[in-house]
N, C-alpha and C positions, 0 to 999 in steps of 0.2 A: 524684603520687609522684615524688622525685627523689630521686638517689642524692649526696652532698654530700662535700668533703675539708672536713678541718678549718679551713682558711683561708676556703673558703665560709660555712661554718658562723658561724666568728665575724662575718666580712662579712655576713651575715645576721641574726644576734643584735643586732649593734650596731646596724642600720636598722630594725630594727624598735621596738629600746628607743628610741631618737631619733624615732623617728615619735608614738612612744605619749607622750614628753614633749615636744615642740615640735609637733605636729601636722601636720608634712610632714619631708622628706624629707633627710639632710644633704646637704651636696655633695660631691666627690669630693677637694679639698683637705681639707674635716674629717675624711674616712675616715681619707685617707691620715695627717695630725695623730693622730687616736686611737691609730692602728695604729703611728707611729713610724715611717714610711714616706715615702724622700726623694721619692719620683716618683706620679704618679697612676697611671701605667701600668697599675701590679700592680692597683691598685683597679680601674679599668678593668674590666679583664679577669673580676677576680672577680662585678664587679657582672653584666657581661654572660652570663657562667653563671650566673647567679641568672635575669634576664631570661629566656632560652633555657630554663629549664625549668621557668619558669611559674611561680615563685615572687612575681616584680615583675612589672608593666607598665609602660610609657614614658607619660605622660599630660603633653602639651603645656600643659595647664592648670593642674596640679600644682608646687608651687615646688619646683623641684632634679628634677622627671621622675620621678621612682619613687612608687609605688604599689603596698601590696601587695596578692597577690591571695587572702591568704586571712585570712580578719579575725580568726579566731578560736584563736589560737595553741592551745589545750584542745583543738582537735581533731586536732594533729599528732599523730603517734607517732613518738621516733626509734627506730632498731633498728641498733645496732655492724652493721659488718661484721669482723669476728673472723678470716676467711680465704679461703682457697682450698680446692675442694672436687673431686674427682676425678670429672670423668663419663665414666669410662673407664676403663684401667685405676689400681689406685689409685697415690696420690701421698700424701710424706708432708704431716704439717699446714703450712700457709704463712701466716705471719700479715699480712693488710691495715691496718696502724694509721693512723687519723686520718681514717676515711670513716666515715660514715652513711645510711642511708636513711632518709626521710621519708614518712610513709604515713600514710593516715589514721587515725585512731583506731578501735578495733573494742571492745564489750563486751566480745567477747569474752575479749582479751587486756590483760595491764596491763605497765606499768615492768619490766620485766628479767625479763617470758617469753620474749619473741623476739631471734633475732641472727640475724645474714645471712652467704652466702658467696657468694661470687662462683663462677658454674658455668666447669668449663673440660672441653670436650673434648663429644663428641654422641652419649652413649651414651644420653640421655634423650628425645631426642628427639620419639619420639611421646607424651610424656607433654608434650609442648610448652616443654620446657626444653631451652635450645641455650648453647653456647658463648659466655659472657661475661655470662653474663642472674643477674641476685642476685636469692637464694633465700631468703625468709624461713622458718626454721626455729622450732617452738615446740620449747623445753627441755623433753626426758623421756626417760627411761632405758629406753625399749619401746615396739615396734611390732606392729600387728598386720596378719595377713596384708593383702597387698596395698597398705600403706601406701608411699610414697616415706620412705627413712629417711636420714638421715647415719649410717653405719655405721663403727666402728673397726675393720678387722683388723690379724692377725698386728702388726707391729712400728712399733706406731701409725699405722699410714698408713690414711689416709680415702678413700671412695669414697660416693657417691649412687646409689641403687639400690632398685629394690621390694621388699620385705620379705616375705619365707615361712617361713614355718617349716614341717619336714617331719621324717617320721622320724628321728630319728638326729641330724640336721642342719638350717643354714640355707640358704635361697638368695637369693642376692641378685642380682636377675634384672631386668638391663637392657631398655629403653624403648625397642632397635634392633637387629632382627634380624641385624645387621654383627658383634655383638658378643657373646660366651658368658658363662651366669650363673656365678656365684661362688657355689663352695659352702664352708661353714665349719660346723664344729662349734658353737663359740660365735662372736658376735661384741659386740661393743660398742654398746651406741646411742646416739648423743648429738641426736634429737630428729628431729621428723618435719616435710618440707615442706607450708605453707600458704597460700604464697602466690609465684608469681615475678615479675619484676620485669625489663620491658625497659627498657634506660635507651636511649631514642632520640635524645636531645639529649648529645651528649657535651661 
């Protein structure tokens, strides 16, 4: 599973297309040629975040060294990251453009269920979500008790939090005793977490 910027992304798409019709690996002048790009530097670099998160291997054998490591492109899934998401008190929405995450495929899930937010702040904690960790979310408009939800209140502003519903009201009831639940009449739901996501390789 790896979390990608769009200049990854495409430095990725193009070695893999070039692999699939020459059957190895370009080199790091043909990137930088495709791409329009005077220096190999930025290839470099991009390449070696690919490397680093287990996307390519280096293989001494291989013409040009890269190899990838996962043969089967049908079994990726990408999933937007769309924003920032309050694990604390809340914040308004922030948008992330030009990242993705990478994940495996699930039955479960198909093309433009899921989207991701990047977590900020350790109100979740004991639910094993911490600070900077992305959160795949599947899209739906309700929760039920006990779920983790992306929730909207008052004046659009977003927060992550467990989901209750109770008399009268909602609670939106953090994952660390440090911190007090949120109570709202109504609130907004824009869809429930499924999966988190530590990115170790930065």
């Amino acid at each position: 599973m790896s979390i990608l910027t769009r200049k990854q992304k495409e430095t990725y798409d193009y070695i893999i297309s070039y692999i699939n019709k020459n059957g190895y690996s370009p080199s790091y002048p043909e990137i930088a040629e495709h791409f329009s790009l005077s220096s190999t530097a930025t290839v470099y670099e991009n390449v070696m975040h690919l490397v680093n998160k287990g996307l390519f291997k280096k293989t001494k054998g291989a013409r040009n060294g890269l190899e990838p490591t996962i043969k089967k492109l049908k079994e990726i899934l990408e999933v937007p990251v769309v924003g920032i998401i309050a694990c604390g008190q809340p914040i308004e929405a922030i948008e992330i453009p030009d990242v993705n995450v990478e994940m495996p495929r699930n039955k479960k899930f198909k093309e433009g269920d899921l989207y991701a937010l990047r977590a900020k702040g350790n109100s979740m904690i004991n639910e094993g979500i911490f600070d900077d960790d992305f959160i795949i979310v599947k899209k739906q408009e309700w929760a039920e008790d006990g779920d983790t939800a992306v929730a909207i209140i008052d004046d659009n502003e977003a927060t992550l939090k467990k989901y209750y519903k109770e008399k009268g009201r909602i609670r939106l009831q953090p994952a660390n005793p440090a911190f007090n639940p949120i109570y709202r009449k109504e609130v907004e739901i824009r869809g429930i977490v499924v999966k988190v996501i530590r990115d170790l390789k930065k």
